[in-house]
Every structure is written in C-alpha cells, then in structure tokens.
C-alpha positions in Angstrom: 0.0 0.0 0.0 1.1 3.7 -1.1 0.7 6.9 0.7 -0.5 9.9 -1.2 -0.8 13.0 -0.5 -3.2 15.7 -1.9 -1.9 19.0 -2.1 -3.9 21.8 -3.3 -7.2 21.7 -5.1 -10.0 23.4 -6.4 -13.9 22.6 -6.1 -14.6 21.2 -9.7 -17.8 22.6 -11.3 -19.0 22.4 -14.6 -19.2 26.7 -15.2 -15.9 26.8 -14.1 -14.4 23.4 -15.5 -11.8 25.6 -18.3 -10.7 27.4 -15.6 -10.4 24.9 -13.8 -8.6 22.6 -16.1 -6.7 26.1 -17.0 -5.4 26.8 -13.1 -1.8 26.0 -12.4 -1.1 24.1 -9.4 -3.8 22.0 -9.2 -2.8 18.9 -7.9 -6.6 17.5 -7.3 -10.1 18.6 -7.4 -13.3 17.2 -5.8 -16.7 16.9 -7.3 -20.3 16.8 -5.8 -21.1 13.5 -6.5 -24.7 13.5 -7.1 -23.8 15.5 -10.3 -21.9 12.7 -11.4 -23.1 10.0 -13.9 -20.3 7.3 -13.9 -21.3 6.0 -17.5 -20.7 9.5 -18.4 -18.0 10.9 -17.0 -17.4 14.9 -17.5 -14.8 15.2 -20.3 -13.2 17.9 -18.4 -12.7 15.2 -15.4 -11.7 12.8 -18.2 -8.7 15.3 -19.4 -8.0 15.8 -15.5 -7.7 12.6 -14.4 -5.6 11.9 -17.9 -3.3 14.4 -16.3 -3.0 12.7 -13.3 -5.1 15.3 -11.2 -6.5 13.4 -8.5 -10.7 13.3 -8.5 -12.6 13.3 -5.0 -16.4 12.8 -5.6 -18.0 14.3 -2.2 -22.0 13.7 -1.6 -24.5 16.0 -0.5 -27.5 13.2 0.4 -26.8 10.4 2.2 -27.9 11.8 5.7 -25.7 10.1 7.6 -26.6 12.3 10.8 -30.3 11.0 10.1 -32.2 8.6 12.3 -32.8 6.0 9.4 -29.9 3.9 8.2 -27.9 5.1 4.8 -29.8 4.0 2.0 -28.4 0.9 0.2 -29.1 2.5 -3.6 -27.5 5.7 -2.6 -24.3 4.2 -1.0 -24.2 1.8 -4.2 -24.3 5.2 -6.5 -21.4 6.8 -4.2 -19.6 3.9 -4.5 -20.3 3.5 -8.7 -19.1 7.3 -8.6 -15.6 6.8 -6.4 -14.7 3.4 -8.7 -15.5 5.4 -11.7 -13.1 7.9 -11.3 -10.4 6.2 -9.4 -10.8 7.9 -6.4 -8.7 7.3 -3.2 -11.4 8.3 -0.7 -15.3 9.8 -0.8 -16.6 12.4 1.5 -20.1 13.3 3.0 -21.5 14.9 5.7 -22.3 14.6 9.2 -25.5 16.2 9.0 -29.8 15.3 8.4 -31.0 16.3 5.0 -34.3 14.3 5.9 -37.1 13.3 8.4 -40.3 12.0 9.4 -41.0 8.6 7.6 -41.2 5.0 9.3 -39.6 6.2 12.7 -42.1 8.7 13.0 -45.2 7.5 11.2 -45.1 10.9 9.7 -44.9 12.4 5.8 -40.8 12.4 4.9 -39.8 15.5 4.5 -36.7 16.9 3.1 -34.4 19.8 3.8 -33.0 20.6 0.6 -29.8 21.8 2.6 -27.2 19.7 5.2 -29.0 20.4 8.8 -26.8 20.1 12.3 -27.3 17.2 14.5 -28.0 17.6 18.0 -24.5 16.6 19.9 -26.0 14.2 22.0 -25.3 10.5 23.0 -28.3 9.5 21.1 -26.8 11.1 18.4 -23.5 10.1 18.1 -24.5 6.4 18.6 -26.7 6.7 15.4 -24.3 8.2 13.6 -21.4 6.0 14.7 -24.0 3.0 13.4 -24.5 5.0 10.1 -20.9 5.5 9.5 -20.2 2.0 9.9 -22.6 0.8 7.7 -21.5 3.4 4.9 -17.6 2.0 5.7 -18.9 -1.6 4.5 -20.5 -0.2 1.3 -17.8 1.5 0.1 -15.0 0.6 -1.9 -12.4 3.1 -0.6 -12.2 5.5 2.6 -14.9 7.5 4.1 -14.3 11.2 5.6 -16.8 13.1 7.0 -17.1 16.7 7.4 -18.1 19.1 10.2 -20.8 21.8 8.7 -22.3 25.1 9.4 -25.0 25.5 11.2 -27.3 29.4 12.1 -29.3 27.2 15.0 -27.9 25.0 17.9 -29.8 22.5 19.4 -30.7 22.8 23.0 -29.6 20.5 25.3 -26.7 19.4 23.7 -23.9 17.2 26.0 -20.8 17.6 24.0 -18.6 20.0 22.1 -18.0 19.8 18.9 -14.6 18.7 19.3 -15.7 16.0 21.5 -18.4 15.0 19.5 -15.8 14.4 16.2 -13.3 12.9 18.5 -15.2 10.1 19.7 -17.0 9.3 16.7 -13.2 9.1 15.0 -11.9 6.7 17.8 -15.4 4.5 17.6 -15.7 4.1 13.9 -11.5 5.0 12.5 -13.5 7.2 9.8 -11.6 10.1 8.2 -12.7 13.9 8.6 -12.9 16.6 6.4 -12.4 19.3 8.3 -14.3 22.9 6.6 -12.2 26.0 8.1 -15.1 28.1 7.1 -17.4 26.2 8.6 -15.8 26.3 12.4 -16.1 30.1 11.1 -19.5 30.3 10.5 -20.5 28.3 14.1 -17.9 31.0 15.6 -20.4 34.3 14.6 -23.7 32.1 14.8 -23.3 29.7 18.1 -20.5 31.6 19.7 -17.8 28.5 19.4 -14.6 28.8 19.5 -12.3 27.9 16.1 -9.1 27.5 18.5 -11.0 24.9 21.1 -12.6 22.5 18.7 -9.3 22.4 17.2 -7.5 21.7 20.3 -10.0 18.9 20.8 -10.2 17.4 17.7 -8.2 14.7 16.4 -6.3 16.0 13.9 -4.2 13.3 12.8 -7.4 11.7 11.0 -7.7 15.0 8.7 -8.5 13.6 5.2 -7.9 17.4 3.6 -9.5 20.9 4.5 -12.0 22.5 3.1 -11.7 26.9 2.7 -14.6 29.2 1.3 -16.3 32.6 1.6 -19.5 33.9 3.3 -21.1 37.3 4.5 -22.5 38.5 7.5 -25.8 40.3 7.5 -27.4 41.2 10.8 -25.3 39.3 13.3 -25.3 36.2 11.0 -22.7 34.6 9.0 -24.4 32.9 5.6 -21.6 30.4 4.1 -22.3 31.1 0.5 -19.6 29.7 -1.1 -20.3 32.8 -3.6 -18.3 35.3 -1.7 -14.0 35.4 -1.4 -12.4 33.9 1.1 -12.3 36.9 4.2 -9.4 36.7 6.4 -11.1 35.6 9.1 -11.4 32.0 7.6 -7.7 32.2 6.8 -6.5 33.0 10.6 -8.6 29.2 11.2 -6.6 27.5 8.3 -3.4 29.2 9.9 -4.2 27.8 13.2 -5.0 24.6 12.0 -2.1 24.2 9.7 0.3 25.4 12.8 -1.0 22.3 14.8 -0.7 19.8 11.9 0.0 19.1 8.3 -2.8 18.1 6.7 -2.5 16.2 3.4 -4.5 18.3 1.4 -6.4 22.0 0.8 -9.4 22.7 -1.2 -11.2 26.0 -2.2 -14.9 25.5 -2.8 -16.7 28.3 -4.7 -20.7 26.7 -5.9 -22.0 30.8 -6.6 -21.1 33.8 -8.4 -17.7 32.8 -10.1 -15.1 35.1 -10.2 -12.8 35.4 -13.3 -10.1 32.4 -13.2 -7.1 35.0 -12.1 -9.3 35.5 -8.7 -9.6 31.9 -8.1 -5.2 31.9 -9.1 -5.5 34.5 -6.4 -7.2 32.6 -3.7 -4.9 29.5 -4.3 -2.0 31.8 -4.2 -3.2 33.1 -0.4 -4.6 29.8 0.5 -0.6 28.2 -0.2 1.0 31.1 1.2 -1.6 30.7 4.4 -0.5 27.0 4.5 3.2 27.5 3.9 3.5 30.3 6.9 1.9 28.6 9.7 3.7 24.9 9.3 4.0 23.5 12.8 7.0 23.4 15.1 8.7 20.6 15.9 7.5 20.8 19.1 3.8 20.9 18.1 3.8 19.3 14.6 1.4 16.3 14.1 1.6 14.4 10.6 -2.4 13.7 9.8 -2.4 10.3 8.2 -2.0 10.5 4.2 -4.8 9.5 2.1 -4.5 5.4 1.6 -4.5 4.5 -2.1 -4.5 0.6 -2.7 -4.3 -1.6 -5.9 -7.7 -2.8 -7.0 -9.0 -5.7 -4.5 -5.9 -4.8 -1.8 -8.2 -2.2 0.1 -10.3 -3.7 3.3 -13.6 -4.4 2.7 -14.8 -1.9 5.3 -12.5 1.1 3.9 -12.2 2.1 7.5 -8.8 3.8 8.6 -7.3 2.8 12.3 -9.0 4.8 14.9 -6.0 6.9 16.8 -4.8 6.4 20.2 -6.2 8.7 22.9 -2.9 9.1 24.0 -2.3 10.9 21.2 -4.3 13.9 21.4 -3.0 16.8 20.4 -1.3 19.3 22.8 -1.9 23.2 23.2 -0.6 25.7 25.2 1.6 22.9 27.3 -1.6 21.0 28.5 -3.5 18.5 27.5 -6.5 19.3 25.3 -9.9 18.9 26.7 -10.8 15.0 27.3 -13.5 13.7 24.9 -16.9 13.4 26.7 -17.1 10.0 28.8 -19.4 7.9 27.3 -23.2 7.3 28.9 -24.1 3.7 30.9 -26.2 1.4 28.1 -29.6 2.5 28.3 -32.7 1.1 26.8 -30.3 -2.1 26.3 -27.9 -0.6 24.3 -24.2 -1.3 24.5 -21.8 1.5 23.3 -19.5 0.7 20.5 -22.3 -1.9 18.9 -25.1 -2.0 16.2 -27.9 0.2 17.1 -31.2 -1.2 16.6 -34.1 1.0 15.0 -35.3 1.1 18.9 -35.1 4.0 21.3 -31.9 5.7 20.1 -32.9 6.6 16.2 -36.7 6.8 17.9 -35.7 9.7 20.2 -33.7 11.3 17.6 -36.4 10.5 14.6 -38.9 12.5 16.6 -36.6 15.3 17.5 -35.1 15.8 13.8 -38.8 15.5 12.2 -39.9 18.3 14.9 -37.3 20.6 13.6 -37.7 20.0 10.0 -41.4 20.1 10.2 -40.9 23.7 12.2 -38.6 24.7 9.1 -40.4 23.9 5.7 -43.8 23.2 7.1 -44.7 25.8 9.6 -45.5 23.8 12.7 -44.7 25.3 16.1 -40.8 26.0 17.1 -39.7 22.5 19.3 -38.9 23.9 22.7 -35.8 25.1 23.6 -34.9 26.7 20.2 -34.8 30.2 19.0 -37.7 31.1 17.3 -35.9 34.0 15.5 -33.1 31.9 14.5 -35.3 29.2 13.2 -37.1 32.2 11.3 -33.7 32.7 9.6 -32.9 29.3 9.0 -36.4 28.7 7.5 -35.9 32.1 4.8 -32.6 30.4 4.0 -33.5 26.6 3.3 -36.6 28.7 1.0 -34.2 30.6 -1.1 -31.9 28.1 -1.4 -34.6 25.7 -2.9 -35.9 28.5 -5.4 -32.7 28.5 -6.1 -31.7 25.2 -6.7 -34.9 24.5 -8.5 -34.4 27.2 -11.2 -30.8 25.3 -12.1 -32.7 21.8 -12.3 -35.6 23.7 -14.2 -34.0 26.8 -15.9 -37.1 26.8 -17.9 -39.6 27.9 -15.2 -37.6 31.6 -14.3 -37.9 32.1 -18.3 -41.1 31.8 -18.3 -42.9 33.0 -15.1 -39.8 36.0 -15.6 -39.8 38.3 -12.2 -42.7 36.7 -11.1 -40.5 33.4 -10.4 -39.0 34.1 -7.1 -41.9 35.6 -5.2 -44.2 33.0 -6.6 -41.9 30.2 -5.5 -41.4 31.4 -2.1 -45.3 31.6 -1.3 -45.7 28.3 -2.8 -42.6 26.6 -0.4 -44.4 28.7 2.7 -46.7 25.9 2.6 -45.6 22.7 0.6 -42.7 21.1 1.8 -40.2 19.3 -0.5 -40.4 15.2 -0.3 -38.9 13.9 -3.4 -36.7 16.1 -4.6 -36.1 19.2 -6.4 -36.8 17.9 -10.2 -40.4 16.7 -8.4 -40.6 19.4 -6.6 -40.2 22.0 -10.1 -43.1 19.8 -11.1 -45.1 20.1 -7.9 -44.7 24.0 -8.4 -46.0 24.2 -11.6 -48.5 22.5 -11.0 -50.0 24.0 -8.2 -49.8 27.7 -10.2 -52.1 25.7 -12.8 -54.7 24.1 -10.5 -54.7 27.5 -8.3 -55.0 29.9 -11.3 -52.3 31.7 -9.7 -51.4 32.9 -13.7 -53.0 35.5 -15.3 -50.8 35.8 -18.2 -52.8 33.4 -21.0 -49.5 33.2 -22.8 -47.6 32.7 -20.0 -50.0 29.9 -18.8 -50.1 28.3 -21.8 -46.0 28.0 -21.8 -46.2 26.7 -18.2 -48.9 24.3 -18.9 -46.6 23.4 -21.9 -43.7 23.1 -19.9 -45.5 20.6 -17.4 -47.5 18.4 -19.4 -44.1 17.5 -21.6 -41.8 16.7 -18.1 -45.0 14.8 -16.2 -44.8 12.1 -18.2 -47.7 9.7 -20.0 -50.7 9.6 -18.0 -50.9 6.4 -15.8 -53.0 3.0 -16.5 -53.5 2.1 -13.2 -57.4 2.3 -11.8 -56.3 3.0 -8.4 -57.8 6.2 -6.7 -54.3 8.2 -7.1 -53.9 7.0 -10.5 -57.5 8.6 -11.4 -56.6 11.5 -9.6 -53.4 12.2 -12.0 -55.9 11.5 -14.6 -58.2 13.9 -13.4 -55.3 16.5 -13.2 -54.4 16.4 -16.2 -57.0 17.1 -18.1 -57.7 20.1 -16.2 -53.9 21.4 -16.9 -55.2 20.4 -20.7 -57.9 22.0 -20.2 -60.4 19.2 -21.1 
C-alpha cells in the first residue's frame, strides 16, 4: 500500500471546468457527487484525471446524521461514482438532510440543505452505526465533514470537538475538516475555532476544506459565492500550525469570479499554509490518504481509529478529554449496532420536529430560538428556489420576475419530499390548478412546460392514479 498526499485543489464545477482545467497548481479537485453520472464521466474530469489530477467525488444526500440507516441505492451510486473515477477516498457529511418517515409515522420530509445534529449520546450512537454501515459499502475511505449551522440544538452534552473525537476513535473514519465552517459556528453559536481544534483529532484529517460567506445582521451565511475573508484564513493558519494536513481545497458553488481571482485565492490559500507549518514541538503528521491496488483495500475502507494518548497538545496541556461515554440505556451497549429502537426513535422524533418547524410551519420545538429558526427557514426557502431554477431553468424564463416571489409563497406551505426535479413539477402544478397565472400566454408555456416533463398519464385504476388522470385534463384544459 502507497501513501499519497493531496496538495492543493479546487472545487470542480461544470461553469468553471476551463478554468479549472486552465489553473496552475492544481494537484486534485473534488466533485459533488450527485452531479456525477459514472457511465458519463465529464470530459473535463476525463482530461484531469488523464493528467494525473486526483478526483474526490463528495456527496451531498446520504444523511448520515439521520435517524434512518444510509440507503443501500444511494451508498451503491457513491460507491459507482468513487470506482468510476479512481478515487482514493469519498466524503459526505455529518448532518440530516431528511425526516419523518417510518420512525415517525409521519410524511418524509426533506431539507433541501445539510441540517446540524444535536450533539448528544443518542446522536453520536446513530451516527457512529450509520458511518459503519457506509464503511462496509464502500469501496475506498470515508471522511466526514463538520458543517455550518445558524441554530444549535438545546440541550446538547458535547462540544463539537468531543463530538468528532469520539465518533473518529469509535468508527476509525476520516474527517474533512471545513475552516469556514468552524467560522461560520464561531459568529452564529459563539464556538470557539481554536477549542474544537485543540480537541479534535487532527491526525485523522483527510484534507481541509476553505470558502467565503457574509454577515448580515449578526449572522454569518456560508455562501460559497463570496471570497475567502481573512477571518477564515487565521482558522486555516491555526489549524495548519497544529498539523499538516494532506491536502487543501477552495470551494466556490456561486457567483464565479474570473479564473485569475480563483489563481489568487490558491496563491493566499498556499501562502496561508506555507506560513503557519507546525513546530517541531507541536507538529502532528495527519495520516495520508491510503490508495491501494484494486481488491488490496479492506472491505470496510475504515482507517485505524487513533490512540487517545495521542491527542494533540496546546498551550503545554492536554486538550480537553473527549466526553465520557453514557451507561447502556434502553439495552444498548456502546461501541455496537444500534437497533431501530429507542436511540434513532428519540432522535427520529426530534429531527422531524425541527424539520417540520422549518419547511412546514409547525410550532418551534422547545428550547430553540424562534428568530433563528425564522432565519434558517428564509434560508433553506431561497436556497430551494434556487436550486430549482438550475434543475428547471425553464420555469424563471417563463414565469420571468414573477418566479421568485411565486416560488417562495408556494414553499411557505408545501414542503419538498422527493426532490427538487419533483418538486419543479409540484410548483408548476399548483400555479395551474390554483390559477395563480393570469398571463394566458404565459400559462399556456407553463402548462406546456408541465404536461411535456409529467410524463404519459398512468393505467393504473387505483384512486391516485384517477386522480393524475383527473389532473391532467384540467392542466389540458379538457
């Protein structure tokens, strides 16, 4: 087995994939997986890879802070897409994207955005569970990443530096560590950068992720649409002073600059990296990525957890000890499966509460800030209007400045379960059978629109069946 290490990289997309593939320096780049068909690789990616640029795909769905277990079909596509590309490790997120469902013998629901899990015992023991099972699935390495959050959970037992260091020495996975992120939970949830890296265990850093946000109002937004501020940088210098870590990524998904001011965000990213290399004294080597020969990597992909005996050191003391772990309860033994009983019960109820409060307007869960939710609710709006108008670019054409506003009024009270292509067909919809367009033209386009992407009308005789049936000849106005 080889050690390699990454270097620096870019976030590939496809608007900026010639610059991309134009940037000097760029020893690797990482892409979001889901936007990845591995029959039908990229050509840019193709060309990279030809090059011998390194390829990370890094998901966005699995959920693997969620109360159910990973889906099988969406670990088997993250695994298609890392095999596919040759990829030494995938990434994902240690986050909920959904709830409700099974658990909760409620409607699923989904977020449309990565959501913060509650940094609790429960918690963790689901999420150590759900880490495990992804390990089996997958073909090479699993990091996880730590994410930004504008709400906190109340009630939480851990920091987040405990919270990552004991699900690194229960399950050996890797981390992907997001500067900006630790940022961003800095101005919103008044954590400290410098403690949760103190506490976490930063010799199982797969690479580091850097971007830009904004404030407005007292809250930081992590856009990925903005340039790197120095504030992020001072956390990548005080990260890169307590270790080396084996690679360095700039993500950028919004508002893409020309290709010199990405050169120039790499160039201060490097010199960040180069200037704050730890002392001898303090300096801790973070594993390398692994990359095998086909059929030499352990089934379960899973890197040795590290020794508590090697925490890292600040200041001449030992960094803060990692929470001690709870007595069983409800039968539970820590460090073992954890069956769909109390644990992912508790926190299937408690996710569902605050997703429910968030896209479908049910009261705030106690102990959370009802103004920060308010904030949190806008964002996870705009961001699906958003991301429906690049899955649908049709629908902004044709509803023009009425898009936006009209979208928004529609989210207020339809949350998204099947995801965004469904849901750009749920929207259009609903304008039709509410006569919420005035514009006979512009009707006519969107009844167009609909009636070509909703697909032959179904066979079936059941009741939901003659319900479509019914729908659609009212949108064909029959």
């Amino acid at each position: 087995m080889t050690m390699k290490r990454l270097g620096t990289g870019i976030g590939w997309r496809p608007e900026i994939a010639e610059a991309v593939e134009r940037l000097s320096g760029i020893d690797w780049v990482e892409a979001v997986a889901e936007n990845v068909c591995p029959g039908h690789l990229p050509e840019s990616l193709v060309r990279l890879r030809e090059r011998g640029v390194t390829v990370v795909p890094h998901g966005v769905s699995l959920g693997l802070g969620g109360a159910d277990r990973p889906d099988a079909g969406r670990l088997a596509e993250l695994a298609a897409r890392a095999e596919a590309l040759g990829s030494p490790l995938v990434t994902e997120h240690i986050a909920f994207v959904r709830a409700g469902g099974p658990l909760t013998a409620s409607p699923l629901l989904e977020a449309g955005h990565l959501l913060p899990v509650p940094r609790t015992r429960d918690a963790l023991d689901v999420l150590c569970e759900n880490v495990r099972v992804a390990q089996d699935a997958l073909p090479v390495p699993l990091a996880v990443e730590n994410i930004a959050a504008l709400i906190s959970w109340p009630g939480e037992e851990m920091t987040e530096g405990q919270f990552l260091y004991d699900l690194v020495d229960r399950t050996g996975v890797r981390l992907l560590v997001d500067v900006a992120n630790l940022h961003t939970n800095h101005v919103n949830r008044g954590e400290d950068p410098a403690k949760a890296l103190g506490e976490l265990p930063v010799e199982a850093i797969a690479y580091v992720h850097v971007a830009g946000g904004f404030e407005r109002d007292g809250v930081w937004h992590d856009s990925h649409a903005h340039p790197v501020p120095p504030a992020v940088l001072d956390v990548l210098a005080d990260l890169c002073s307590r270790v080396r870590p084996p690679g360095v990524l700039l993500e950028r998904d919004e508002n893409f600059p020309e290709p010199a001011e990405l050169a120039r965000e790499l160039d201060a990213i490097r010199e960040t990296v180069g200037r704050s290399a730890p002392t001898p004294r303090t300096a801790r080597a973070a594993a390398p990525v692994s990359v095998s020969a086909p059929g030499t990597l352990p089934v379960s992909g899973r890197a040795p957890a590290p020794a508590s005996a090697d925490r890292p050191v600040e200041g001449g003391e030992a960094a803060s000890a990692p929470a001690e772990r709870s007595e069983p309860d409800d039968g539970e033994v820590p460090g073992t499966p954890v069956p769909d009983g109390p644990a992912r019960q508790r926190l299937a109820l408690a996710q569902a509460a605050l997703l429910s409060a968030l896209v479908a307007g049910t009261p705030v869960p106690e102990g959370f800030d009802g103004a920060r939710l308010a904030v949190q609710a806008r964002a996870l709006a705009g961001k699906r209007a958003d991301v429906v108008a690049k899955v649908a670019p049709e629908l902004p054409v044709i509803l023009a400045g009425a898009y936006r506003r009209a979208f928004l009024a529609y989210a207020h009270g339809h949350p998204m379960g099947d995801g965004y292509r469904r849901d750009a067909l749920d929207f259009a919809e609903h304008l039709l059978l509410e006569g919420r367009v005035e514009d006979a033209g512009t009707r006519r386009a969107l009844r167009d629109w609909w009636l070509e992407r909703s697909g032959p009308a179904p066979l079936s005789h059941s009741p939901a069946a003659r319900l479509a049936r019914a729908t659609r000849r009212v949108l064909l106005g029959r």
